[in-house]
N, C-alpha and C positions, 0 to 999 in steps of 0.2 A: 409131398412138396407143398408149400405155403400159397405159391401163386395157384399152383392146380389147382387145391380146396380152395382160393378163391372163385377162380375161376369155375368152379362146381356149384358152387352158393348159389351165384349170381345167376348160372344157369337153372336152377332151382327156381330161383327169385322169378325167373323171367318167365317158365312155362305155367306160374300162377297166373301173371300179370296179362299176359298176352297171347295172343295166336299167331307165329309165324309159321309160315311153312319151311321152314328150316331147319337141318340137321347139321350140328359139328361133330366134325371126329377128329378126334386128336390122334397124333405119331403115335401115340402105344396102342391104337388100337380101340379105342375107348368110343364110342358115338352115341352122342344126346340128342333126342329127335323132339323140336319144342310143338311139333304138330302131331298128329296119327297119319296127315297126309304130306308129304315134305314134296320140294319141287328145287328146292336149294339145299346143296349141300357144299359147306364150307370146311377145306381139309387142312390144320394148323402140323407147319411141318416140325416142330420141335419145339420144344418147353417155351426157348425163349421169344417166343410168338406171342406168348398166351398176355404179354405185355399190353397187346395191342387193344386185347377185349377188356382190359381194366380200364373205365370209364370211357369209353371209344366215343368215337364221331366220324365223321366220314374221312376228314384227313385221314387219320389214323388207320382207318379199316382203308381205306384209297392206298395209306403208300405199304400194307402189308400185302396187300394183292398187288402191286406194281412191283416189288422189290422182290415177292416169289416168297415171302413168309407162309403165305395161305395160297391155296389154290381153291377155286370155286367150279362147280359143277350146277349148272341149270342154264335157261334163259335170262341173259343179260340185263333183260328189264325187270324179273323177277329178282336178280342176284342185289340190281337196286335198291329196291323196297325193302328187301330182307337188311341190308345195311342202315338206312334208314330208320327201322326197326329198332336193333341195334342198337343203333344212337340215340334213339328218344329215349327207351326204357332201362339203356345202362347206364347212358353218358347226362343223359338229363338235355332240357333246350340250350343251345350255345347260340349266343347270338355272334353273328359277324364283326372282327375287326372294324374299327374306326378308321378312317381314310390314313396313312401314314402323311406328315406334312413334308418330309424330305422329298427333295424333287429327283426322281429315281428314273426322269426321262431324256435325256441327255441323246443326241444325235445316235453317237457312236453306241449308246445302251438299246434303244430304241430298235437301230438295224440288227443289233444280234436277238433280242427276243424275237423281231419278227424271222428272220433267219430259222431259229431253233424253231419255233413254231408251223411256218409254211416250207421252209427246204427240205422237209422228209425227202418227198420225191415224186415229181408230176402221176406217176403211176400209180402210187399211194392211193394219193387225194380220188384218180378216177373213177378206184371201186368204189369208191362210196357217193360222189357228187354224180349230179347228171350231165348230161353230153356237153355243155355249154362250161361246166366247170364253176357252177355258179357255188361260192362260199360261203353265203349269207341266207337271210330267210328267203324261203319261199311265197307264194301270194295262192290262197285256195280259192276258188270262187265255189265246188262245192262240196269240198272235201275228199272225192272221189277220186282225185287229178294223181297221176304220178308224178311222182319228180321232175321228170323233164318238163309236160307242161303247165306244172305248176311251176318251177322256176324261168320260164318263158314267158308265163300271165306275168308273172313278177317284175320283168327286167322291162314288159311292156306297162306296166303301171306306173314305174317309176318317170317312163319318157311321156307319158301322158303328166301326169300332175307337173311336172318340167317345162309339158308347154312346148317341146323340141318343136324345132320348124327346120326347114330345109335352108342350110345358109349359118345357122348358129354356132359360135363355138360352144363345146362343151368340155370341162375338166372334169374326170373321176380322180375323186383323192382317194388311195386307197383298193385301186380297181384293179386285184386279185389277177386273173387270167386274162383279164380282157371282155369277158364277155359283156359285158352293160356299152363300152364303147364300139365293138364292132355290133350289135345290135341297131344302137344309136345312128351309128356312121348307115347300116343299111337299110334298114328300117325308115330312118326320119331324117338323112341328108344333112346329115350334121356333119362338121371338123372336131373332129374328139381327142382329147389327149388324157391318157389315164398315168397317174403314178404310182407305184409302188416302191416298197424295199423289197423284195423276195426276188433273188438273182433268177430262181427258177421259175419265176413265174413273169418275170421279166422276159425270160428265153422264150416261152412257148406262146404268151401274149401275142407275142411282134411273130411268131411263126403261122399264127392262126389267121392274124388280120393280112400277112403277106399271103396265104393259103385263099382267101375268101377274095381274094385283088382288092384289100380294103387300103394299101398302104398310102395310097395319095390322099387316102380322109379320116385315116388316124392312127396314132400309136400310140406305146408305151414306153414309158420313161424309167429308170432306175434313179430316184429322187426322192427326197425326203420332203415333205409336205410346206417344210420352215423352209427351203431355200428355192423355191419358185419364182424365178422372179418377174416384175413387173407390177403394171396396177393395172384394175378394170380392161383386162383384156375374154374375162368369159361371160358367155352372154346366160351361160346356165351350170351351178356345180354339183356334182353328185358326192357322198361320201357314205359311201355304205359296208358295215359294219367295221369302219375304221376308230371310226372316236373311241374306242374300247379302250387304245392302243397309248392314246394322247397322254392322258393323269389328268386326273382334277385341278391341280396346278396350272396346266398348260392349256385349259381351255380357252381363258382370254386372248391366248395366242392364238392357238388352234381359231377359232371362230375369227378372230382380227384380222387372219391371214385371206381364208375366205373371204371376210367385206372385203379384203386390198384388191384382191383376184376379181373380184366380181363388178360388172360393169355397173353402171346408173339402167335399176330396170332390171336386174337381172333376178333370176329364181332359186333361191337355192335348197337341195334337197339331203336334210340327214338323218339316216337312216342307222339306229344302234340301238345295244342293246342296253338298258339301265336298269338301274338297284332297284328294290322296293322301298327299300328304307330311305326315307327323307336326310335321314344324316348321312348317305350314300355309302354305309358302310358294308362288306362282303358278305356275301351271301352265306348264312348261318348251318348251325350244326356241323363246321368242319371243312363243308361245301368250297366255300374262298379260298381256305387256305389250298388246299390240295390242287387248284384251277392253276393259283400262285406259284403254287412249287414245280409244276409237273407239267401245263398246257400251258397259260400266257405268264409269262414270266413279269410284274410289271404293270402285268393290267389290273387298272381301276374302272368302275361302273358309278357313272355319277348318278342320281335321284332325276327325274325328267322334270323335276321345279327347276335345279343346278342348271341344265341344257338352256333350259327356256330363258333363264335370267344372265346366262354368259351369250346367247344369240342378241340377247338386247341389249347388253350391254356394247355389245359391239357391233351397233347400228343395225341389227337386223329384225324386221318384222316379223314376227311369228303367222303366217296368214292359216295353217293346218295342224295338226297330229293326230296323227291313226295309228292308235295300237294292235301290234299284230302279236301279240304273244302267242295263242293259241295255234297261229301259221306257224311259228319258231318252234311247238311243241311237235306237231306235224313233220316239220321238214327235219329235225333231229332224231324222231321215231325213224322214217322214211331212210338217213345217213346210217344208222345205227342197225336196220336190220338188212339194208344194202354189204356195210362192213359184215356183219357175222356171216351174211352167204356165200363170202369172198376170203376169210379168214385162211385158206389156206396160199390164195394166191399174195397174201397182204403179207404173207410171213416170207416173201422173196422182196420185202420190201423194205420190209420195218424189220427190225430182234423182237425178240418176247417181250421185254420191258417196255419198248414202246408202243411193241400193238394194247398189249397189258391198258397201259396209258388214255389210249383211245379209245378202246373199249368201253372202258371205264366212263371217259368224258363226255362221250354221243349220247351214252344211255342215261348217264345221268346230265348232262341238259337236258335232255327231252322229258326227265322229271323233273326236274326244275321248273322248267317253262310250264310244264303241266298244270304243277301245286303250288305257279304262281308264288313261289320263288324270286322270280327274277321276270323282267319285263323288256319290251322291245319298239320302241315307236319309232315311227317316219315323221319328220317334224320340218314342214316345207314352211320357209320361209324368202322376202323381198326385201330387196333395196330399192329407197326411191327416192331422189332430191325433192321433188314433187309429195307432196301427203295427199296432194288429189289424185293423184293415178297410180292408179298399182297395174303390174303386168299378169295378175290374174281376173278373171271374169268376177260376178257377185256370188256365183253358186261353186262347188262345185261338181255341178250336172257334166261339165266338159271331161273328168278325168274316166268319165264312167263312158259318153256317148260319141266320145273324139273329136266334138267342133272346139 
């Protein structure tokens, strides 16, 4: 067969080139071991699979293991690298897609990607996040912390740099389960209102903060970011790891809607993950697409120049930015080998295809983040009719010492 002796060549080609620890065996029985010590092994279920290793990249290798073309055998972080592998020495470097300029965010598109994305199912999400249900990065102070309190250091960092005080209102855009506003609401005496699209996460939000007797100092909203209405009514906004979700497009809105929201004086904190590439384009060798087709349907990552110059442009002061990527590589390792311990209770959860999917995306973010890929900052900025006062101090010593 034409494609096999291709596909034989290459493999030829490749155990000159490289060391993977890697064995394939094809349906007839046939297995190429490109190491003497292998720790992955990838099983192609029939001929027309072998499509997939003709010039690959991660999409490709991504949706032949999603669709059930190949099956893999090793550790998930290892079955990574070995596609990775893969993709540089067969496929060559692919650099990421150009932003698409159609605006592909529209209300009614927006709530079904975030839908597809977050409505698996509260049970899902638990085995792998920690007790608070937290969905974004975590915050390490020193490396040793488990999930739980590292994503607790996290959600108190956030109310630090913010400034909270007892009496403030506070909005999360974008506020997943709740946890950052009942936090907020007990912790630092704040009125907090978080929104979300995720009907499910809508449900269990408003179940946790009635659970903790938070319900008289906050809830959650089932509301889309664009129809909030009013002006300057928060005195502080949080939006963390939402702006993923917006498009490049929609930033000037996105940020506009925040200065509308936000009082004279007030702080605001956003917290996402962005491109490396300054033209903000997807994350390369395949990586993008596959995120595109299979996790966020829609999401774009802008360059953190794009962030910084749509917050100015829409009256907001840049006063910080701290990049955490190395926390986001942490806290995806930490999601990803939570998931595999749980793999059998996740499959009463999810089908194959989509634990498949997961799988796939935990481990490979957390290489991503790793190989600096892709990046993730907090970028606190002010409003102030005044250019002589800002509502943060001159240091900041206070995010670290709590005065």
């Amino acid at each position: 067969m034409l494609l096999e002796s291709q596909v034989e060549k290459a493999i030829d080609d490749l155990k000159r080139r490289a060391d993977l620890p890697l064995a394939i065996e094809l349906w007839n029985g046939k297995r190429y071991a490109l190491a003497q010590q292998t720790s992955v092994t990838i099983r192609v279920a029939n001929a027309g699979a072998l499509k997939y290793f003709i010039d690959p990249d991660l999409a490709k290798l991504g949706e032949a293991y999603v669709e059930g073309h190949v099956d893999v055998e090793g550790p998930i972080q290892e079955v990574l690298r070995a596609a990775e592998g893969l993709s540089r020495h067969l496929g060559g470097e692919k650099k990421g897609r150009r932003p698409l300029v159609v605006n592909l965010h529209t209300r009614s598109l927006d709530a079904k990607a975030i839908q597809y994305h977050y409505d698996v199912s509260n049970e899902f999400y638990a085995l792998f996040l920690d007790r608070e249900m937290v969905y974004s990065c975590a915050y390490f102070k020193t490396g040793d912390e488990d999930i739980h309190l590292a994503q607790a250091q996290k959600l108190d960092h956030l109310c630090r740099k913010l400034r909270l005080q007892p009496g403030d209102k506070l909005l999360d855009i974008g506020c997943g389960w709740g946890a950052l506003v009942r936090w907020a609401a007990r912790h630092y005496g704040v009125e907090a209102t978080g929104v979300t699209l995720s009907e499910n996460q809508h449900r269990l939000a408003n179940e946790r903060i009635k659970a903790d007797g938070l319900a008289g100092r906050c809830k959650v909203l089932l509301q889309d970011y664009r129809d909030i209405p009013g002006a300057a009514l928060y005195d502080k906004i949080a939006s963390v790891g939402m702006f993923e979700h917006v498009g490049l497009r929609n930033l000037p809105l996105y940020f506009g809607a925040i200065r509308r929201l936000l009082k004279d004086g007030g702080i605001v904190m956003n917290h996402g993950i962005t491109s490396i590439d300054p033209e903000s384009r997807a994350v390369g060798l395949g990586a993008g697409e596959f995120i595109g087709k299979y996790v966020f349907p829609h999401g774009e990552l802008p360059h953190v120049s794009l962030v910084l110059k749509e917050m100015a442009a829409a009256g907001l002061e840049v006063m910080d930015v701290e990049t955490l990527r190395l926390h986001y590589a942490r806290t995806l390792r930490h999601w990803s080998d939570r998931l595999e311990a749980n793999l059998a209770a996740a499959r009463k959860h999810a089908d194959e295809k989509r634990l498949r999917i997961w799988r796939t995306y935990l481990a490979g973010c957390a290489h991503a983040f790793a190989q600096r890929w892709v990046s993730i900052q907090q970028v606190l900025a002010t409003q102030s009719a005044d250019p002589r006062a800002s509502p943060l101090p001159l240091t900041r010593d206070y995010i670290y010492s709590g005065s």
